[in-house]
C-alpha positions in Angstrom: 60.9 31.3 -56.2 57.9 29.6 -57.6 55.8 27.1 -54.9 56.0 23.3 -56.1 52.7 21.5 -56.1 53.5 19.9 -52.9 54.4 23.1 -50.7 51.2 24.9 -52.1 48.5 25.3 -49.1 45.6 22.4 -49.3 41.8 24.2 -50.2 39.4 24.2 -47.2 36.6 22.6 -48.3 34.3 23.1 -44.4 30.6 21.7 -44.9 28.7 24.0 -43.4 25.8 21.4 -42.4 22.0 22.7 -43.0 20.2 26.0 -42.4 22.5 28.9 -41.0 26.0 27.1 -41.2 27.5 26.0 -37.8 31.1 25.3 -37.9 33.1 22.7 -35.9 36.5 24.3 -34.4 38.8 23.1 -36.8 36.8 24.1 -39.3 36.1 27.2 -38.3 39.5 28.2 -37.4 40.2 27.5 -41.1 37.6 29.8 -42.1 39.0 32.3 -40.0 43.0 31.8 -41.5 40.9 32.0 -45.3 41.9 34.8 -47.7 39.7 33.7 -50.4 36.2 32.5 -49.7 34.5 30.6 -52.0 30.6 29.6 -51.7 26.8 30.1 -53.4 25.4 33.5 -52.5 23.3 32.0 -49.8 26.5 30.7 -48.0 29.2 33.7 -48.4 26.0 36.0 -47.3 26.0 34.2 -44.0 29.4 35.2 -43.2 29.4 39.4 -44.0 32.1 40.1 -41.7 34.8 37.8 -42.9 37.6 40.0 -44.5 38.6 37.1 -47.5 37.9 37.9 -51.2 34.7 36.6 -52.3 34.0 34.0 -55.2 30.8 33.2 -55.6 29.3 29.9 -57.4 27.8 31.2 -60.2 28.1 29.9 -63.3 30.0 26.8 -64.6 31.9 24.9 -62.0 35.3 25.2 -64.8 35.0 28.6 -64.1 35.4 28.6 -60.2 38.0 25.6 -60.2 40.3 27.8 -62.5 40.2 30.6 -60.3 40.6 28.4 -56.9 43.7 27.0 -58.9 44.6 30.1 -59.5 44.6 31.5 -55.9 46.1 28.3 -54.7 49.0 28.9 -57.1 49.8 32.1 -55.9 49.7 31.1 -52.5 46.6 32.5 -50.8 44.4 29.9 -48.1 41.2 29.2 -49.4 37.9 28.1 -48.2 35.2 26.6 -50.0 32.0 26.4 -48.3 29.7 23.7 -49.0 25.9 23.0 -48.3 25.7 20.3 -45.7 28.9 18.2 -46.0 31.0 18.5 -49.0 31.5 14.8 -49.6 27.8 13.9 -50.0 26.2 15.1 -53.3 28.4 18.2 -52.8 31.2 20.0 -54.6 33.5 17.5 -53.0 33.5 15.2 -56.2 34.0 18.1 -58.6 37.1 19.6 -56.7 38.1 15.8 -56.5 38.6 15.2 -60.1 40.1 18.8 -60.9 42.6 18.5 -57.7 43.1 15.1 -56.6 42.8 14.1 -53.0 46.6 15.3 -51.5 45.6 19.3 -52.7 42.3 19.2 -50.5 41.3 18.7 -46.9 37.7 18.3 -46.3 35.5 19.4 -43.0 32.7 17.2 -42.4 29.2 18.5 -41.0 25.9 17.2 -41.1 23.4 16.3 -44.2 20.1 17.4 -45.1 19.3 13.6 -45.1 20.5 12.7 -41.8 18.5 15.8 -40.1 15.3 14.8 -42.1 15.2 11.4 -40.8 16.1 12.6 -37.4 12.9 14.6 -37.4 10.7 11.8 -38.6 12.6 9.2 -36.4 13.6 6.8 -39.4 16.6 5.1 -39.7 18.2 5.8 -42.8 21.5 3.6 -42.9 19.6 1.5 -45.6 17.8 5.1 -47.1 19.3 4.8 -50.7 19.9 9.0 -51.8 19.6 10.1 -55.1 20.1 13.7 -56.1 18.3 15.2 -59.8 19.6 18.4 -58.7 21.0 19.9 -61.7 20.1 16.7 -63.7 17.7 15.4 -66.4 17.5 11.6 -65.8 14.7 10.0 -63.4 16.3 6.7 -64.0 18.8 6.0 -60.6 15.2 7.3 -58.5 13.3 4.7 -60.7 15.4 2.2 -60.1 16.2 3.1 -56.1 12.5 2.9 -55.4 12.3 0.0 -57.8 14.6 -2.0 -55.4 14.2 -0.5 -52.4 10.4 0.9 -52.4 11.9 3.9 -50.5 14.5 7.0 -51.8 15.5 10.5 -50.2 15.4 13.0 -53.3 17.5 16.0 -53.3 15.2 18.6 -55.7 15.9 21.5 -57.4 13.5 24.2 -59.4 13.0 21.7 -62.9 12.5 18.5 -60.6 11.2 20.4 -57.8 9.0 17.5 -55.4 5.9 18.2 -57.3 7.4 17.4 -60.9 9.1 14.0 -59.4 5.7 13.4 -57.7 4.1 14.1 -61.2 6.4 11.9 -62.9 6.4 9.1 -60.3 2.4 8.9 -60.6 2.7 8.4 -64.6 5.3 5.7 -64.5 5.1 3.8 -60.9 1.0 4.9 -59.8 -0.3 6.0 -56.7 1.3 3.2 -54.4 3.7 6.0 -52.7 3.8 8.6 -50.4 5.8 12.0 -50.2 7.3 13.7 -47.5 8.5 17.1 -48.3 10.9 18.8 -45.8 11.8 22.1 -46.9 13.9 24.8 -45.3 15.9 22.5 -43.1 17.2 24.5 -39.8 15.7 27.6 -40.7 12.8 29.5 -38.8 10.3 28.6 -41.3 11.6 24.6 -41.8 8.3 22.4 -42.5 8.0 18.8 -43.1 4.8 17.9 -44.8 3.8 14.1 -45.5 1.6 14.0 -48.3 0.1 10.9 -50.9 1.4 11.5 -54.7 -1.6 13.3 -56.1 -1.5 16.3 -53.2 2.2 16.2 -53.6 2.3 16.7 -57.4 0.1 20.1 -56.7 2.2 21.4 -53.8 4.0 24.3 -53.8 7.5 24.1 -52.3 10.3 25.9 -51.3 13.8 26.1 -53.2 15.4 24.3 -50.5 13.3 21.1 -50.5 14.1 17.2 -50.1 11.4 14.7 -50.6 11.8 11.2 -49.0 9.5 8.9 -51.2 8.3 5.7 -49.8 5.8 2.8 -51.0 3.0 1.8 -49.1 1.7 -0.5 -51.0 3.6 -3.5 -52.5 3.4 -4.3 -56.2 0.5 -6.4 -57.1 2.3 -8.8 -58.8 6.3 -9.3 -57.7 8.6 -8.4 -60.6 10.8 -11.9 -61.5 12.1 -13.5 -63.8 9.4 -16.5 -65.5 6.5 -14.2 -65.3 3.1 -16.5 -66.1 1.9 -15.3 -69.5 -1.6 -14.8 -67.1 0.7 -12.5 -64.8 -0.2 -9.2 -67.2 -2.6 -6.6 -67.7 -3.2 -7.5 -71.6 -6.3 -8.1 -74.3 -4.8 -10.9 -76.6 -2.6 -13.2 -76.7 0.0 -11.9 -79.2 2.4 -11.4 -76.3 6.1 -13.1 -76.4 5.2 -16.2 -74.3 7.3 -17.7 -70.9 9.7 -19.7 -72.8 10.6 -17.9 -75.8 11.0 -15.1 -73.9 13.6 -17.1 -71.8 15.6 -18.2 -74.7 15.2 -14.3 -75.8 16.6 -12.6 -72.7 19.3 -14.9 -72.5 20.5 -14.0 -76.3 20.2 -10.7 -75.6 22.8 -10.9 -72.1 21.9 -7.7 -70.8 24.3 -6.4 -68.1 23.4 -4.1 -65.1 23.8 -0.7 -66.0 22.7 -1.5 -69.8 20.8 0.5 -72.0 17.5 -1.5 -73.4 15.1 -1.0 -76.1 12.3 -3.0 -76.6 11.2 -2.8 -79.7 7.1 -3.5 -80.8 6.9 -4.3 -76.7 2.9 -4.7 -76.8 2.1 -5.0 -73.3 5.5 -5.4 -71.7 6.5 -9.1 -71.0 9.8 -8.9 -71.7 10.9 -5.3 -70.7 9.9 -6.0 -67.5 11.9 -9.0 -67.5 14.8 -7.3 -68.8 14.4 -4.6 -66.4 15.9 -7.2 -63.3 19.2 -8.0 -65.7 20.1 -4.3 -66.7 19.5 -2.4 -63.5 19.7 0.4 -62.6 20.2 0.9 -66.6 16.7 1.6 -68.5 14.5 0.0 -70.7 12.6 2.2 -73.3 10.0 0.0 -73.9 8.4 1.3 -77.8 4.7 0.1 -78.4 3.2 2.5 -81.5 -0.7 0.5 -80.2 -2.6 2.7 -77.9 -4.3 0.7 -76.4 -1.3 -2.2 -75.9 0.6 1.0 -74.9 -1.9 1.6 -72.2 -1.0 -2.2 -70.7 2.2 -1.8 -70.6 1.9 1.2 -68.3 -0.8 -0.3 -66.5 1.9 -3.6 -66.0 5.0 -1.1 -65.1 2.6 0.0 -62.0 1.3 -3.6 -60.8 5.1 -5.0 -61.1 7.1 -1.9 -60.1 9.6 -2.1 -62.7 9.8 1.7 -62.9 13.0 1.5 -64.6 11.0 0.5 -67.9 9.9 3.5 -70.0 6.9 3.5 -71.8 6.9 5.1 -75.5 3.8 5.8 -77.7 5.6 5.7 -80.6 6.0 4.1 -83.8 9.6 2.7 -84.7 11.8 4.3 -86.6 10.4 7.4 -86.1 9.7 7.2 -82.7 13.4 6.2 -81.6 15.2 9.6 -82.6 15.1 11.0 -79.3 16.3 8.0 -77.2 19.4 7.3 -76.4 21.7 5.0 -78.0 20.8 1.4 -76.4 23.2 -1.6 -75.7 20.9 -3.8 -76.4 17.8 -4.7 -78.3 14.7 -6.9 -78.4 11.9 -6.6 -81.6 9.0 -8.9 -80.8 7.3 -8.0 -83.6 6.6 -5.2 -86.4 9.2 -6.4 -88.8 7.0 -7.0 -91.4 5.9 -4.0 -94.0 8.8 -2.1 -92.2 12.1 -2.4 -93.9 13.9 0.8 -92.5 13.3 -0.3 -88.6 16.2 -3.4 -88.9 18.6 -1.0 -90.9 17.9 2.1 -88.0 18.2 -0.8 -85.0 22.0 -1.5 -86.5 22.9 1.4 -86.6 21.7 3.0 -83.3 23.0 -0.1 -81.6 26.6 0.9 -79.6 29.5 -0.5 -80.4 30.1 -4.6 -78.9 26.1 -4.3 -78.5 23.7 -7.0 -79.3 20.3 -7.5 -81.1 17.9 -10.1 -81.0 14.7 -10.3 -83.0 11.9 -12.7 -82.8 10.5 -13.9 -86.4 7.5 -16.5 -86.7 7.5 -15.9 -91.0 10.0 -17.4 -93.1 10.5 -14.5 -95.0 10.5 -12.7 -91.5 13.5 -15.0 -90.9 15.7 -14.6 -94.1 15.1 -10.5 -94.6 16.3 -9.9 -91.0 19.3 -12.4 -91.5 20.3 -10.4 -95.0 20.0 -6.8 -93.5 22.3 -7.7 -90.4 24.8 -9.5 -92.4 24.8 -6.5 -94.5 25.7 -4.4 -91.7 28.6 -6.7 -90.3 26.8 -8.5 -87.2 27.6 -12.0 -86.9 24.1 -13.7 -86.2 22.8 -16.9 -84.2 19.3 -18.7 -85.1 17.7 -20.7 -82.6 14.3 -22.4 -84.1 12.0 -22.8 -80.9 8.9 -25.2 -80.4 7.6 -25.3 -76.9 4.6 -27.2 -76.2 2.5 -27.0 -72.9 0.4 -29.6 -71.0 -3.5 -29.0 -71.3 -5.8 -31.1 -69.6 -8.4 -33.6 -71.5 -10.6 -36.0 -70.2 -9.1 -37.6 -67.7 -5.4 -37.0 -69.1 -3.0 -34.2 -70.4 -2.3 -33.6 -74.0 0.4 -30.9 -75.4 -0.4 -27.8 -76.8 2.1 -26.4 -79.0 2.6 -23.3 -78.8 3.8 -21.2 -82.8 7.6 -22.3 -83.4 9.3 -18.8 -83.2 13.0 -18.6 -84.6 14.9 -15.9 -82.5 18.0 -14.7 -84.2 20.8 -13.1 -81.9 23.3 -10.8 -83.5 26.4 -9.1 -82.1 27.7 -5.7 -83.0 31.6 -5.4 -83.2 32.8 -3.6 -80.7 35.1 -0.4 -81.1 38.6 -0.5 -81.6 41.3 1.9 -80.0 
């Protein structure tokens, strides 16, 4: 008689906490009642006496949950062993959304972050964790360090702690330190605390977690109403304090947005718009070296290292970034026709665009080429004049009237 889904035996899933696994009773008395033992090479090899089939974690994680199914279904009691506990950056989540809670029972253990801060002495309830094992995107360790000005990173080969050191020094500067703990509970474990420059040349174990903290604080804290005298720039053909008030409020980013910045020059509003889309990025596109070279220089005295500086010029500089939510053009309009059309249609679905235009014919090319691609648009005509002193008085300086045009993207249906 076929098993029902709720007589079929739970899978084991025992964290095996860090270096040479040490099991808790109950967990171990479930590694002992396993048939099938499932587990990286480094794991199962620690065990060479247990009588259980082997799996091994080799290849795509589809794979192995088929074949745990499978064993499950006929029956058999199977352990999964996981690197420090399962639940925390482990295999937990992946057996999670293939099983569901009620078909697993889960064996906690310790983690590879709670035993590094126990060696250094550092509390680490507030320690945000981020792990680019087996992942391409710096962002969520831009935008913990950006918040928090500290982050425990778990590494693999591609972002081993000298690429993330390497990577940090482009975008965020020199204002951190690294310490590297590798081999965790082993024989040869070594912590090694080290400023960004030595740690982007170190050589490191496979098994390696870097803890990233700032010792410095930015030189100038990241906010919202930057003073146009805040910024690393040459000129003053920058998006000034209040239309770039009006600007970021058109454009309504939410955290967890996608931004472009479009012609950003030397980064006044990216920054800005890095506070309302955390811990989404903001690929900020400047084709101007030597603007370019402000805008990193202002990502590193501000800290918003959840902005992404592009040499590039747009459209052809935009192909390889992802789709945004939302974008900002400052400038570059003119004598480029085919950048409005590509910004429409890269924009997501329900997105929104907002474009800044000081020309007239600025104002009504833009207006035709988004009402030709369905987005209902918004013009605001700003003039915003400052107080300068003279004599013994003030007068007002007006700054150019810029008109900033808001348009909105229908969003997808069914």
């Amino acid at each position: 008689m076929p098993m029902t889904q709720a007589s079929l035996p739970p899978i084991h899933v025992l964290g095996c906490g860090i270096g040479r696994p040490t099991l808790p009773p109950e967990a171990a008395a479930a590694l002992d009642a396993a048939e099938v033992l499932v587990g990286g090479r480094r794991l199962l090899a620690a065990f060479p006496d247990h009588p259980g089939r082997r799996l091994p974690i080799a290849g795509p994680l589809t794979a192995v949950c088929d074949a745990l199914a499978d064993a499950r279904q006929a029956g058999e009691n199977v352990a999964v062993l996981a690197d420090g506990d399962g639940l925390y950056f482990g295999i937990g989540k992946t057996l999670l959304a293939r099983f569901g809670p009620q078909a697993l029972r889960f064996y906690p253990n310790v983690t590879t972050v709670a035993v590094a801060c126990s060696r250094l002495g550092r509390p680490w309830d507030n320690l945000p964790v981020v792990s680019l094992h087996g992942r391409s995107d710096a962002t969520p360790l831009f935008a913990a360090l950006a918040r928090h000005g500290a982050a425990a990173v778990y590494t693999d080969a591609a972002n081993s702690p000298a690429a993330i050191a390497a990577a940090l020094l482009h975008r965020g500067g020199d204002a951190f330190t690294m310490t590297i703990c590798e081999n965790l509970g082993l024989p040869d474990e070594r912590l090694r605390r080290l400023p960004l420059p030595e740690a982007a040349s170190a050589e490191t174990t496979s098994l390696s977690l870097a803890l990233i903290e700032r010792t410095a604080p930015p030189t100038v804290p990241l906010h919202l109403g930057l003073g146009d005298d805040a910024l690393s720039r040459d000129d003053a053909v920058f998006t000034k304090a209040p239309a770039r008030a009006v600007s970021l409020a058109a454009l309504a980013a939410r955290p967890g947005q996608m931004v472009w910045d479009i012609g950003a020059g030397t980064g006044a509003v990216a920054l800005e718009a890095s506070l309302l889309c955390a811990p989404g990025p903001v690929f900020a596109v400047e084709r101007d070296p030597a603007r370019h070279a402000h805008l990193v220089a202002n990502i590193q005295r501000t800290g918003a290292l959840t902005v992404c500086p592009v040499l590039a010029a747009a459209p052809e500089g935009l192909e390889a970034l992802p789709d945004p939510d939302r974008v900002f053009v400052g400038g570059g309009l003119s004598g480029n026709p085919g950048l409005l059309p590509e910004l429409c249609r890269r924009l997501a679905p329900g997105g929104r665009l907002v474009v800044n235009a000081v020309l007239l014919g600025s104002l009504t090319s833009a207006l035709d080429v988004l009402a030709a691609h369905g987005l209902e648009t918004a013009v605001t005509q700003l003039q915003a004049a400052r107080a300068m002193p003279i004599a013994q008085d003030l007068r007002l300086a007006a700054d150019n009237p810029v008109f900033i045009i808001a348009a909105a993207k229908e969003a997808a249906h069914g």
